[in-house]
MIDOSE-1310 file (N, C-alpha, C; in nm, 2 decimals, decimal comma, always signed):
residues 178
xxxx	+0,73/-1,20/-1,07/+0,63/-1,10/-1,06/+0,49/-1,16/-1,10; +0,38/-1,11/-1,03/+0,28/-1,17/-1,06/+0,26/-1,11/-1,16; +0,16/-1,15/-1,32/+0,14/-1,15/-1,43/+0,00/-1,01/-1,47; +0,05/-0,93/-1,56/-0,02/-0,83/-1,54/+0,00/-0,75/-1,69
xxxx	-0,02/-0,66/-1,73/-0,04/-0,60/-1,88/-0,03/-0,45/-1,83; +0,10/-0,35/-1,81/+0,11/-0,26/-1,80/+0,04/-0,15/-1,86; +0,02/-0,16/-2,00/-0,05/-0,12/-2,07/-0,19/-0,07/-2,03; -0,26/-0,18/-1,97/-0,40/-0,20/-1,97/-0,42/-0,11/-1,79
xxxx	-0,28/-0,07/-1,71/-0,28/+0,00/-1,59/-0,26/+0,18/-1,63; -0,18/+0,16/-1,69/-0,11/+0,29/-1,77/-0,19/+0,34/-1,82; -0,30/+0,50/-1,86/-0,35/+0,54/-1,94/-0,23/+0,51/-2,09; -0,24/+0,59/-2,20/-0,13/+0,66/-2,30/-0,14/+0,73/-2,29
xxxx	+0,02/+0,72/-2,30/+0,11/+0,88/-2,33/+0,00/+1,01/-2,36; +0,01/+1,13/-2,33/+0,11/+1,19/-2,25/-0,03/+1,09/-2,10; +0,04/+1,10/-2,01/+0,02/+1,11/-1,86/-0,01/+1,21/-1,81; -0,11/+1,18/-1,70/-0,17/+1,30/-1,61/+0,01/+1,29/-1,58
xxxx	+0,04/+1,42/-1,52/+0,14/+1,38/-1,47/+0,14/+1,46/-1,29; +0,23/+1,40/-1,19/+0,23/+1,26/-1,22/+0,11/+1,18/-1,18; +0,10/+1,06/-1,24/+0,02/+0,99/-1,26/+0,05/+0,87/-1,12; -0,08/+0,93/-1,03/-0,05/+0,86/-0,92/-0,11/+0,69/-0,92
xxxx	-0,04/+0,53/-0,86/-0,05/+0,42/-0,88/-0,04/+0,38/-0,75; -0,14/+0,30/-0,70/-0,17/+0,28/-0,55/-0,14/+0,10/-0,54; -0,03/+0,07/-0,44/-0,02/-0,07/-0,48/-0,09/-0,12/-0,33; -0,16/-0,18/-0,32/-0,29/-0,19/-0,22/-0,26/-0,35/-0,13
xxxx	-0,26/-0,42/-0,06/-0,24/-0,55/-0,04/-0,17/-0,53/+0,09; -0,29/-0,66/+0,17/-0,25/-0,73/+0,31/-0,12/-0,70/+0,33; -0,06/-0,75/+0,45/+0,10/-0,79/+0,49/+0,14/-0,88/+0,44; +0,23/-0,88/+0,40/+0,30/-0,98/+0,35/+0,23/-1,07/+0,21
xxxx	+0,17/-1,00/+0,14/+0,09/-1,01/+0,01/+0,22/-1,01/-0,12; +0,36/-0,96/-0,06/+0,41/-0,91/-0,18/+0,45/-0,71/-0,27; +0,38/-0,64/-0,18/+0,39/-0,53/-0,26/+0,53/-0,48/-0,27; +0,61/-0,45/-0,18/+0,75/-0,43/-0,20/+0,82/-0,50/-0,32
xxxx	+0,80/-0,64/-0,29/+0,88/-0,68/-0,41/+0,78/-0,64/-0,53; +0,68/-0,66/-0,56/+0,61/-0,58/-0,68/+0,65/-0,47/-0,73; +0,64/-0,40/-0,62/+0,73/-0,27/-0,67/+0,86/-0,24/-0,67; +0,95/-0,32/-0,64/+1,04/-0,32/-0,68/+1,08/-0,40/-0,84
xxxx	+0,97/-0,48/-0,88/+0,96/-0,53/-0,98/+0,90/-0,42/-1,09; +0,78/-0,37/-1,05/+0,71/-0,27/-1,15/+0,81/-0,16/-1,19; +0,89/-0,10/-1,09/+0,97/+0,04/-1,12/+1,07/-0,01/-1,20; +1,12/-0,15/-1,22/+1,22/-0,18/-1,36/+1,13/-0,23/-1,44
xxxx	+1,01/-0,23/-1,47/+0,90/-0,27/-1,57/+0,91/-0,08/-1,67; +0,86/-0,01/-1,56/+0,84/+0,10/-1,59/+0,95/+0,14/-1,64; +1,05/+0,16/-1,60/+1,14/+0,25/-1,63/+1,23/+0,16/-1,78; +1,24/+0,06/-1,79/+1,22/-0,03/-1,93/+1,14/+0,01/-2,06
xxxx	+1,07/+0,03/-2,01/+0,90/+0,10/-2,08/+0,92/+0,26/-2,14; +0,98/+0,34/-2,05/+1,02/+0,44/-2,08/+0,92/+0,54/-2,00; +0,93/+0,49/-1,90/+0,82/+0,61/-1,76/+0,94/+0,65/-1,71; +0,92/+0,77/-1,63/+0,99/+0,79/-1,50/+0,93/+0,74/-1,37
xxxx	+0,93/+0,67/-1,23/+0,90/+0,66/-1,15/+0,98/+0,69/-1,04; +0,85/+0,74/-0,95/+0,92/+0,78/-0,78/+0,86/+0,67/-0,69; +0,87/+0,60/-0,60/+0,81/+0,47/-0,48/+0,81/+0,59/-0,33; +0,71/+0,57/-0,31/+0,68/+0,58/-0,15/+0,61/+0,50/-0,09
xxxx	+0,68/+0,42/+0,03/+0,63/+0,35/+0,07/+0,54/+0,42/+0,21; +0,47/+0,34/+0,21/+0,36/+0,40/+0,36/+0,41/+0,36/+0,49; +0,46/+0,24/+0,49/+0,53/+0,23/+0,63/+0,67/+0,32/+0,65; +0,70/+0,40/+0,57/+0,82/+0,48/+0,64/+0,72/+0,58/+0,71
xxxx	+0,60/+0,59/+0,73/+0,53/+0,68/+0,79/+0,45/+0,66/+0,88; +0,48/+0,53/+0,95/+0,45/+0,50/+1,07/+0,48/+0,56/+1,18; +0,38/+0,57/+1,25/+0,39/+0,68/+1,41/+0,48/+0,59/+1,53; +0,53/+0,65/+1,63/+0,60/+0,65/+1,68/+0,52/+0,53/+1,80
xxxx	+0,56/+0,43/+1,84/+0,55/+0,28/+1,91/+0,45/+0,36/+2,02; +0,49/+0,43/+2,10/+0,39/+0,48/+2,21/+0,23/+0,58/+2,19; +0,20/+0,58/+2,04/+0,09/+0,63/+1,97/+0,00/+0,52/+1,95; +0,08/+0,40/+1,90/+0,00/+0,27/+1,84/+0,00/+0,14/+1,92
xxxx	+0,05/+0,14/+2,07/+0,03/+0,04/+2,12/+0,03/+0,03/+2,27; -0,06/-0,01/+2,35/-0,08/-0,02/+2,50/-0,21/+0,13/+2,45; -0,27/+0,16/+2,41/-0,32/+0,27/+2,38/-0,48/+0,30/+2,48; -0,53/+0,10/+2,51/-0,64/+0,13/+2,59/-0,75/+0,07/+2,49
xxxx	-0,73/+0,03/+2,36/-0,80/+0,03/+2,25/-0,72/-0,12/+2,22; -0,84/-0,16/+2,18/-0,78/-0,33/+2,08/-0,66/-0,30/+2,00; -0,60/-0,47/+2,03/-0,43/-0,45/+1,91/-0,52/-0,41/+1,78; -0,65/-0,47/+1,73/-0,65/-0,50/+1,61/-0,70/-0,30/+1,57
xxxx	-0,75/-0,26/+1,65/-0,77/-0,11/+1,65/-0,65/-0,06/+1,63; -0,55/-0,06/+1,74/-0,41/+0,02/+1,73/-0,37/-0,01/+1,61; -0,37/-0,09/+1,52/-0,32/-0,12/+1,36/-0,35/-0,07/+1,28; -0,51/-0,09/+1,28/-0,60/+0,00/+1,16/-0,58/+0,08/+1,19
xxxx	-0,61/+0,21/+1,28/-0,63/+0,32/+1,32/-0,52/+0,43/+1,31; -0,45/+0,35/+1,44/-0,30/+0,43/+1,51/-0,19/+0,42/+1,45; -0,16/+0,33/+1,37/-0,05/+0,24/+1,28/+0,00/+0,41/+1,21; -0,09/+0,50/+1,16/-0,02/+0,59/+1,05/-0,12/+0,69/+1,14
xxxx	-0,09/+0,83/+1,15/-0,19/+0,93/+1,13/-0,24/+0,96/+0,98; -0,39/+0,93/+1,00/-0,44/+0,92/+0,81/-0,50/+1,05/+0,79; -0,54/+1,15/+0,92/-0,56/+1,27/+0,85/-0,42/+1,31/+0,75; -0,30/+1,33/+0,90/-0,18/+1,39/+0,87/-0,12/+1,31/+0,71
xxxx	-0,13/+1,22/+0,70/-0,11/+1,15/+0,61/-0,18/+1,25/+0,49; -0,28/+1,22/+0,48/-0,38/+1,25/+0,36/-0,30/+1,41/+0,30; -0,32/+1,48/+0,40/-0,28/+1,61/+0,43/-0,14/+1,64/+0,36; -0,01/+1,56/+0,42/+0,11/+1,62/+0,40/+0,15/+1,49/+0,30
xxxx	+0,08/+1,43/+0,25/+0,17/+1,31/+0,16/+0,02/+1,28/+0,02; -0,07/+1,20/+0,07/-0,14/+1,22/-0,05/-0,16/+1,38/-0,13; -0,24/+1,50/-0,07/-0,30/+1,60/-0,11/-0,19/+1,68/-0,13; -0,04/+1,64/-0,12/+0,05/+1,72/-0,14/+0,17/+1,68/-0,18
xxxx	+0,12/+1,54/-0,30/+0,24/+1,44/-0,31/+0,36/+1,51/-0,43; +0,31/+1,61/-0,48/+0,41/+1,69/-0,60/+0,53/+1,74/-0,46; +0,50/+1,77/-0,34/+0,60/+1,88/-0,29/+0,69/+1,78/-0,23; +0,63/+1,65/-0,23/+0,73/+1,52/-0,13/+0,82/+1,46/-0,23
xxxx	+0,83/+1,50/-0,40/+0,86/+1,43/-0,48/+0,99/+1,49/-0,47; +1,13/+1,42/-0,48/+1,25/+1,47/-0,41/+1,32/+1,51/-0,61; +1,39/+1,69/-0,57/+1,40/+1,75/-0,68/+1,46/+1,65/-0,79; +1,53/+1,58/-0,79/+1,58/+1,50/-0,90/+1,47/+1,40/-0,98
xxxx	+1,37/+1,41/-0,87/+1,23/+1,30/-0,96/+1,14/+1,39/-1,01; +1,12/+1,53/-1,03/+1,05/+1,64/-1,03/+0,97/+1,59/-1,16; +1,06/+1,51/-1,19/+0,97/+1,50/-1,41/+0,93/+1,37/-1,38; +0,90/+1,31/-1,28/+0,82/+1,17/-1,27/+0,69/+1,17/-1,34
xxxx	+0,67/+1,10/-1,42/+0,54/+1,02/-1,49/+0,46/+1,01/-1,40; +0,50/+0,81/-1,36/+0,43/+0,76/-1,22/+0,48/+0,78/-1,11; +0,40/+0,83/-0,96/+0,45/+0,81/-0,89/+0,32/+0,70/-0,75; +0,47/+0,54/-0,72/+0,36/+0,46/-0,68/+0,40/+0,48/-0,52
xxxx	+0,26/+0,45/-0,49/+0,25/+0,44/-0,32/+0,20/+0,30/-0,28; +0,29/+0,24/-0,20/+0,27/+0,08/-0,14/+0,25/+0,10/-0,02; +0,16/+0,00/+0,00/+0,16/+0,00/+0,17/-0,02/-0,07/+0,15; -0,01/-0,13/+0,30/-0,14/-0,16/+0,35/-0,28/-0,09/+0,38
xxxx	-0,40/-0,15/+0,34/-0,52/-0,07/+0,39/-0,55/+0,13/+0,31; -0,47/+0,11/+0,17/-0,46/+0,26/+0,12/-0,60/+0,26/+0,05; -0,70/+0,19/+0,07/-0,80/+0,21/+0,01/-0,89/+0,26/+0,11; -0,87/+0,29/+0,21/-0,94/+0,37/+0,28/-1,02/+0,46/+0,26
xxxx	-1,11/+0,48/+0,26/-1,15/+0,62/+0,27/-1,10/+0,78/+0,24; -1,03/+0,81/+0,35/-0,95/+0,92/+0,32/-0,85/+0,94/+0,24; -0,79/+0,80/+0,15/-0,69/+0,83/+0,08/-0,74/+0,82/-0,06; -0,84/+0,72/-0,06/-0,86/+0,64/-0,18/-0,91/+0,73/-0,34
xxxx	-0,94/+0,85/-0,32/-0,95/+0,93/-0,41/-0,85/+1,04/-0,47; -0,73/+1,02/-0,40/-0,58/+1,07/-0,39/-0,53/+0,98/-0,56; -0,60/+0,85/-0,58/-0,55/+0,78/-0,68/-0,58/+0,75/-0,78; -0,52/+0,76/-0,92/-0,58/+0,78/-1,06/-0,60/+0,59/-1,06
xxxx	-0,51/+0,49/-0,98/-0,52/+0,35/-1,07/-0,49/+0,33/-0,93; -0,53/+0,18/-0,88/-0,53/+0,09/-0,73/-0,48/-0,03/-0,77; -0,42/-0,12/-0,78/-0,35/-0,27/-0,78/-0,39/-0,27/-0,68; -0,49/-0,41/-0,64/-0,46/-0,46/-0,48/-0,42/-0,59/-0,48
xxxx	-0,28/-0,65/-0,44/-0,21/-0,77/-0,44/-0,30/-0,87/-0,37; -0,34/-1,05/-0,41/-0,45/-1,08/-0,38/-0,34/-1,19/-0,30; -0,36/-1,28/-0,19/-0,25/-1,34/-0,15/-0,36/-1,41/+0,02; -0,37/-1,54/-0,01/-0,41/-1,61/+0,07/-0,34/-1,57/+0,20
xxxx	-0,40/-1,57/+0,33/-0,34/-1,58/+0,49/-0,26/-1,66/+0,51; -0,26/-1,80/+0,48/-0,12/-1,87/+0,52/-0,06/-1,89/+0,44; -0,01/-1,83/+0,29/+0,05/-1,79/+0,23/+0,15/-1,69/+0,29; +0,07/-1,56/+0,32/+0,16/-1,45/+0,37/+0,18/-1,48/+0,50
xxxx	+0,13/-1,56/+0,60/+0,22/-1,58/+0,70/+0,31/-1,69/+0,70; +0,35/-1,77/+0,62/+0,44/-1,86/+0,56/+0,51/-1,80/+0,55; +0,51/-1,64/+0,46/+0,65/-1,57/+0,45/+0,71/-1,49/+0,54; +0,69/-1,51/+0,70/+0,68/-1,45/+0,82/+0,83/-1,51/+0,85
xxxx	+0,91/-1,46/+0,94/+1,02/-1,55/+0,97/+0,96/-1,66/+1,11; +1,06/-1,78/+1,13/+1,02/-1,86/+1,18/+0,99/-1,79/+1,33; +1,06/-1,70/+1,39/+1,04/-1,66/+1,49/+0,91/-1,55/+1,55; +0,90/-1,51/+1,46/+0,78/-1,44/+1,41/+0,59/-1,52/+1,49
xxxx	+0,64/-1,66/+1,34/+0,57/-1,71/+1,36/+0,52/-1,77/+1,48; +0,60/-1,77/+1,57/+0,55/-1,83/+1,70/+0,45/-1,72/+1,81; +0,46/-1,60/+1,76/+0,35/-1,50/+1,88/+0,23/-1,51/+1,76; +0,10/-1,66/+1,77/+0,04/-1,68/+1,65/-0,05/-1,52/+1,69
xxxx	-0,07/-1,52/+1,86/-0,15/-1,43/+1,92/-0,18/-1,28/+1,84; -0,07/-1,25/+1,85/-0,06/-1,09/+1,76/-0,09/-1,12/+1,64; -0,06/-1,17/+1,54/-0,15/-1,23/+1,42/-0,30/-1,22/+1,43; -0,39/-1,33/+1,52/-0,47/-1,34/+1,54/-0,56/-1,23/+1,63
xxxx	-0,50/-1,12/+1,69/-0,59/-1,03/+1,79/-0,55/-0,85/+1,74; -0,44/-0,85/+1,66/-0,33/-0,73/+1,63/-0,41/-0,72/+1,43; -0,30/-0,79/+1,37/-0,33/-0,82/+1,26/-0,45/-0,87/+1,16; -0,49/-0,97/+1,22/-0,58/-1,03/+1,10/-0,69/-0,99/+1,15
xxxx	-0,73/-0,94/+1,27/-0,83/-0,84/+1,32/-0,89/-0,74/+1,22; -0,74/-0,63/+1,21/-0,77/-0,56/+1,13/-0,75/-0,55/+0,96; -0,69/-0,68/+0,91/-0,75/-0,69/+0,80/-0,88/-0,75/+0,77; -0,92/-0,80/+0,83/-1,05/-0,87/+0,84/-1,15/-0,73/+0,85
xxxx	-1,14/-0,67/+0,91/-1,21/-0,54/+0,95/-1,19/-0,43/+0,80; -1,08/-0,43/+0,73/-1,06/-0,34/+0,62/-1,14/-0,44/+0,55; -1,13/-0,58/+0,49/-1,21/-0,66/+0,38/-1,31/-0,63/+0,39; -1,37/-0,63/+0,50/-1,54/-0,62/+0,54/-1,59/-0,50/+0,50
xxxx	-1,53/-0,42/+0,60/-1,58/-0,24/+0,55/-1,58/-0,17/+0,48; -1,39/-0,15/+0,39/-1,36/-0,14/+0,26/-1,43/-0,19/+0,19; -1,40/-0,32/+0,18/-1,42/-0,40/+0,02/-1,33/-0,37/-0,07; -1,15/-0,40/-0,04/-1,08/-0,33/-0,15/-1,08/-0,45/-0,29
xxxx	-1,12/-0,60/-0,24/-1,12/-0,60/-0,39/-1,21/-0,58/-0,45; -1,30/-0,53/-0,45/-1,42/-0,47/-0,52/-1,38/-0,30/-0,57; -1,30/-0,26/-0,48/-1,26/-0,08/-0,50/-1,15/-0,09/-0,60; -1,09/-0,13/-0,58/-0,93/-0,16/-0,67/-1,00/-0,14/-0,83
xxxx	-0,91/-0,13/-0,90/-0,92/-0,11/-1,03/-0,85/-0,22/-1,09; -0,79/-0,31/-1,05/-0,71/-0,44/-1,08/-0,66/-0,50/-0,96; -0,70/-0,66/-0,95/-0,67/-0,72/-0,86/-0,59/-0,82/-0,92; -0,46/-0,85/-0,86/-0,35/-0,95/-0,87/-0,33/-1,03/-0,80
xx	-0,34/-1,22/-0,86/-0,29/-1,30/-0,76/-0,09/-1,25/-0,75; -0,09/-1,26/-0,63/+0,05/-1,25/-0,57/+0,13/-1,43/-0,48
């Protein structure tokens, strides 16, 4: 796990509760495993945590692609609905918390491009995983690797397009090499 001071993320005890944690970072930057590393950090520590990931909330293949609109648009844009998002998952993240996590501390959200605009004030603390391009497509499978095209016209389009306009490592509240 990339190297980090929990402490210095975490207000102290007691916690807003819950105390929402935004894990922020490119594709293939790492956040899954982060957070799957953080939630046995935390829960060691003596938090409760719940994980929501953002790509289980990806819209449906005929929303986000052939759309008429650039790949690298269908990704940023079409990839999630971010009103509906903001709406039924940020601004309403206590009702999505499933009854047995009801007494959660933290609860963290991973996923790509969450410093957007519309979400980015849904969050008390932002990690954004820091992780060179051919790094994270190094950890692409080999087969992967060979359409470089969608990479280059789909993908790094629109991360290129979030660094620029965002600025999440400037927004973030802590940035992590990954």
């Amino acid at each position: 796990m990339a190297h980090f001071d929990l402490e210095k993320i975490l207000p102290k005890p007691p916690l807003k509760e819950p105390f929402l944690l935004g894990i922020d970072g490119l594709s293939r930057s790492g956040k899954t495993t982060f957070v799957s590393e953080l939630e046995h950090l935390l829960e060691m520590s003596g938090y409760r945590s719940v994980t929501f990931h953002i790509d289980d909330y990806i819209e449906p293949e005929q929303k986000r692609y052939n759309t008429g609109h650039e790949e690298w648009y269908e990704y940023y844009f079409l990839q999630w609905d971010v009103a509906k998002l903001k709406e039924h998952l940020f601004d309403s993240i206590m009702e999505r918390i499933p009854p047995e996590n009801l007494k959660a501390d933290v609860v963290l959200i991973e996923g790509v491009f969450l410093q957007r605009d519309e979400w980015r004030s849904a969050f008390d603390c932002v990690l954004f995983l820091e992780c060179a391009r051919d790094v994270r497509f190094g950890r692409e499978n080999e087969e992967t690797q060979k359409n470089l095209k969608k990479f280059q016209e789909r993908y790094w389009k629109a991360e290129d397009y979030y660094m620029d306009t965002v600025k999440p490592l400037e927004r973030a509240d802590f940035v992590i090499e990954s």
